[in-house]
C-alpha positions in Angstrom: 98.4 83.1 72.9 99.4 81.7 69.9 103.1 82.9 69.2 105.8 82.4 71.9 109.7 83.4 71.2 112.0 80.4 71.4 113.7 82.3 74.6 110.0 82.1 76.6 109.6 78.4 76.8 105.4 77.2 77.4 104.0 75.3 80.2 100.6 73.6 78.0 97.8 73.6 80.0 95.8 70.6 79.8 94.4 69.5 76.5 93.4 73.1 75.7 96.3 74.2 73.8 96.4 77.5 75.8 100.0 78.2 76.8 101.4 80.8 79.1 104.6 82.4 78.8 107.1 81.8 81.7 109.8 84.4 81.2 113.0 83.3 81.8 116.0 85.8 82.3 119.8 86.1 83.9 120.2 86.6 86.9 121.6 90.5 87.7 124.5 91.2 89.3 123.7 92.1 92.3 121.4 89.0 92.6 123.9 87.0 91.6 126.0 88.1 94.7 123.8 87.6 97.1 122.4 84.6 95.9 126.7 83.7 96.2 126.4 85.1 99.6 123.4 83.5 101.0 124.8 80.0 99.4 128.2 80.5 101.3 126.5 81.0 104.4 124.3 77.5 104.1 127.5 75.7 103.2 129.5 77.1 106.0 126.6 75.7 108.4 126.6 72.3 106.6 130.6 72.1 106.4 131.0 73.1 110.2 132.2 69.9 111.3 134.8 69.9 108.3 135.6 73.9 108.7 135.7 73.7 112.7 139.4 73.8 114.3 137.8 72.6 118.1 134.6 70.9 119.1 132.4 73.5 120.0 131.3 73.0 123.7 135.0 72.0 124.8 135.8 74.1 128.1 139.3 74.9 128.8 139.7 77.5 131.3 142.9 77.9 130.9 142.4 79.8 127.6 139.4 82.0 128.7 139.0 85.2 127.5 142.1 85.0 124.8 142.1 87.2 121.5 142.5 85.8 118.2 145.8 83.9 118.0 147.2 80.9 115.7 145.6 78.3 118.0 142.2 79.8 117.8 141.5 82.1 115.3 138.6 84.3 116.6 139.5 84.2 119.9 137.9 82.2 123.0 135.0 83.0 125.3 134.6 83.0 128.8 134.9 79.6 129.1 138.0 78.7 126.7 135.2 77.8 123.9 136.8 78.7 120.5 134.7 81.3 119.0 135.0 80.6 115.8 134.3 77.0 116.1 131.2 77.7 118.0 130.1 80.4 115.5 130.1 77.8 112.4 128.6 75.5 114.7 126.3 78.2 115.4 124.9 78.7 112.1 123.5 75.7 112.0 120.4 76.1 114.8 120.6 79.5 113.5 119.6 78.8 109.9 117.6 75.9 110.2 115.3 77.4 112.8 114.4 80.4 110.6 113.7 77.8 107.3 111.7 75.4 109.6 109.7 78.5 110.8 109.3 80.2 107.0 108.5 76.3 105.6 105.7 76.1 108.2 104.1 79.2 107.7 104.7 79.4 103.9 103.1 75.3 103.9 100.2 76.8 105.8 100.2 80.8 104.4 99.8 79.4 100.7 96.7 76.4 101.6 95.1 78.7 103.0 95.5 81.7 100.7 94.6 79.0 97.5 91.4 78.3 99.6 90.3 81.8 99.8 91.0 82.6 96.5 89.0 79.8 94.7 86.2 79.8 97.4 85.8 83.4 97.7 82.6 84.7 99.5 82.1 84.5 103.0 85.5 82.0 103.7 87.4 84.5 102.5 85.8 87.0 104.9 86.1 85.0 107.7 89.8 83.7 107.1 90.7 87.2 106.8 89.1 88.5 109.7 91.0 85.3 111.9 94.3 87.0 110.0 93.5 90.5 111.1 93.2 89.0 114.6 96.5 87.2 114.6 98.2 90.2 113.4 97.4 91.8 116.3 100.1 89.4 118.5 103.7 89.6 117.8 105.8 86.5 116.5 108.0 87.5 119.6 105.6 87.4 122.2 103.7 83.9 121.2 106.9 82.9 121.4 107.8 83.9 124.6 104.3 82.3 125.8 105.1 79.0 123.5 107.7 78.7 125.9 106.2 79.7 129.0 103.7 76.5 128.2 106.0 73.6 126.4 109.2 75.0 128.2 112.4 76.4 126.4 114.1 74.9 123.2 114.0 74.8 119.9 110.5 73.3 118.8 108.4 75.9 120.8 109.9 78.8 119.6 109.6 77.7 115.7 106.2 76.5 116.1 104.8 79.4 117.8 106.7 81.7 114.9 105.8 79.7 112.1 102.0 80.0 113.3 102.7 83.7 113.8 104.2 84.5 109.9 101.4 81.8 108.2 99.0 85.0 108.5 101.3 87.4 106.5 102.2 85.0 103.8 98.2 84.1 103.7 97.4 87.8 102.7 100.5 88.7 100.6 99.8 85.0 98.6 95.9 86.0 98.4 96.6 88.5 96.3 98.4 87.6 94.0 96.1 83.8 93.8 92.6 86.1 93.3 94.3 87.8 90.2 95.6 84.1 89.0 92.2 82.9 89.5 90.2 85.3 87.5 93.0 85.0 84.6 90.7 83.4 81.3 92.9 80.4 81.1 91.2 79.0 84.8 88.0 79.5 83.3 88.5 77.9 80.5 89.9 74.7 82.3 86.7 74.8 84.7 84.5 74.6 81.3 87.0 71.7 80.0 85.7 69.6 83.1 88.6 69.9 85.3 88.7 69.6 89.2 89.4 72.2 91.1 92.1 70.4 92.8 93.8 70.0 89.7 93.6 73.4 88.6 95.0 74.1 91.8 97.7 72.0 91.6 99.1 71.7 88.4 98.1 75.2 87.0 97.6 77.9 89.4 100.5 76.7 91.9 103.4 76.1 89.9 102.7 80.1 88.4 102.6 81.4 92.0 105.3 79.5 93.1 108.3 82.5 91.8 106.5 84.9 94.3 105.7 82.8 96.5 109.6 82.1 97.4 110.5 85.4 96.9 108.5 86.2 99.5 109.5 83.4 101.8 113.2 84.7 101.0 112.5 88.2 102.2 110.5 86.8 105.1 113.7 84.6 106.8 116.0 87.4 107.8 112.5 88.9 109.9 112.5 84.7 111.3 115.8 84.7 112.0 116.2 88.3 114.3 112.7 86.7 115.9 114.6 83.7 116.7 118.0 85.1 117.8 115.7 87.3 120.2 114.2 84.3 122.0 117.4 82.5 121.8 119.0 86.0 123.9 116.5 86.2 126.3 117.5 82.2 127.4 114.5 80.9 126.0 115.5 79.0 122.8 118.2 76.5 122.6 120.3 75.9 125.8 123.7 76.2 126.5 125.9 74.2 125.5 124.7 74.2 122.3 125.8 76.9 120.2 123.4 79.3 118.7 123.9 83.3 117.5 121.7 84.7 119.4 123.1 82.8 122.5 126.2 83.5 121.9 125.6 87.3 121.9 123.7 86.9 125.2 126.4 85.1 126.4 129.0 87.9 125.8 127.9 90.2 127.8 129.8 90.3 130.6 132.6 89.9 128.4 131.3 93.3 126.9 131.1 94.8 129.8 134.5 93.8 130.9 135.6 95.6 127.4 136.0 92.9 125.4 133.1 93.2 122.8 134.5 90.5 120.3 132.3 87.8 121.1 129.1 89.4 121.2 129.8 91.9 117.8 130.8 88.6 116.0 127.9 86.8 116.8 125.7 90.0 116.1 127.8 90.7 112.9 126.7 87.5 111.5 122.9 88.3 112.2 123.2 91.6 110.7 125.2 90.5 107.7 122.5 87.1 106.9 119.5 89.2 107.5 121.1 91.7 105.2 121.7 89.2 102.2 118.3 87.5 102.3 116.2 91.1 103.0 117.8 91.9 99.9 117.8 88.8 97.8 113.7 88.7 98.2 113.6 92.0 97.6 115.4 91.6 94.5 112.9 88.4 93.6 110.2 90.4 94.4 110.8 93.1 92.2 111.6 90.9 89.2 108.0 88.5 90.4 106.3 91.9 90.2 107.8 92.8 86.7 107.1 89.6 85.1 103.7 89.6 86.4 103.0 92.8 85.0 104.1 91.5 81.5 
């Protein structure tokens, strides 16, 4: 590849001279707002100590059960907690759970996927069968038994998740890193003398790394309704800290007693972040996919 358009800038691999066009292109619309969107979210959960108008796990029972007013804007739970406080507060165990859970398991998901794809042969066969055999457990339910052994919390839950995603983004990774590794430029760096490792590292990597966080983006919303669902059941973070997920559980009785505020805010929020980063990887995906195909 000898010509490359001032708008496609080169990464130079080794002392070769080969090139390889990395495409570079705006952002759509829609991408645009949901990469807005996701952003807001993150910064809402960072700024919660600036945004909040009460600490978070302050009882006052005196103002259980109110509706929004001036003095607390979304409204109180059962226990005179502002709601809104606790729901900024909220997002905070809420988003870092899921991103400690998709780090682990994309950390782990793309060694190992690297390793099949440059060994091959009967690693690969193996490492896939292990994956077909972890597929067969759901994130939920190692979770559940994550906690039955190391006792609720935070740690156990992510863990146990992270170990239960590292076998989707293994496979989905594979793929893509067995089509990069027969690619004539690998070759030619293997006949120029140069480790593995560094082919690895400095060539084959930084090309799969586009997909590979598109796929980590589209893989957090499914981290996050896992989490919320442990967090429900009473077996992630513990009261009083505030969580999503607990805070719809703990709505209930509100719920019942027809006041649904609590628990469709809480839920809203889920809905609404799983929403914007389903769609923002799906949008990265797409355009990984298209540039590939290039």
């Amino acid at each position: 590849m000898s010509d490359v358009s001032e708008t496609a800038p080169t990464l130079r691999i080794g002392r070769l001279g080969l090139s390889l066009r990395l495409r570079t292109g705006r952002l759509t619309p829609s991408a645009t707002a949901l990469s807005a969107l996701a952003v807001l979210l993150v910064l809402l959960a960072v700024l919660a100590p600036v945004l909040a108008t009460h600490q978070p796990d302050t009882v006052d029972m005196g103002a259980a059960s109110q509706d929004p007013s001036a003095a607390h804007w979304l409204g109180t739970d059962a226990l005179g907690r502002d709601l809104y406080s606790r729901l900024l507060y909220g997002a905070r165990v809420s988003l870092l759970g899921p991103a400690l859970i998709i780090a682990g398991a994309t950390v782990g998901g793309v060694a190992v996927a690297l390793l099949c794809a440059w060994r091959g042969g009967w690693l690969d066969r193996v490492v896939s069968r292990v994956n077909d055999v972890l597929f067969a457990f759901p994130g939920l339910l190692l979770a559940v038994l994550a906690v039955a052994v190391f006792g609720p919390g935070l740690t156990a839950p992510v863990v146990a998740l992270a170990v239960a995603y590292l076998p989707y983004m293994a496979r989905i990774v594979r793929g893509v890193a067995v089509r990069e590794r027969r690619l004539p430029y690998v070759a030619a760096l293997e006949a120029a003398g140069m480790s593995a490792w560094r082919i690895t590292l400095r060539h084959l990597l930084p090309n799969l790394t586009p997909f590979v966080v598109a796929q980590a983006t589209a893989a957090f919303g499914s981290a996050l309704i896992d989490l919320a669902g442990v967090s429900f059941l009473g077996l992630g973070v513990q009261p009083p800290t505030a969580d999503w997920g607990l805070t719809v559980s703990e709505g209930q009785s509100s719920l019942l007693a027809g006041a649904p505020g609590q628990s469709l805010m809480a839920g809203g929020l889920i809905v609404v972040t799983v929403v914007v980063f389903n769609l923002l990887g799906d949008t990265m995906i797409a355009r990984a996919h298209r540039e590939e195909s290039r």
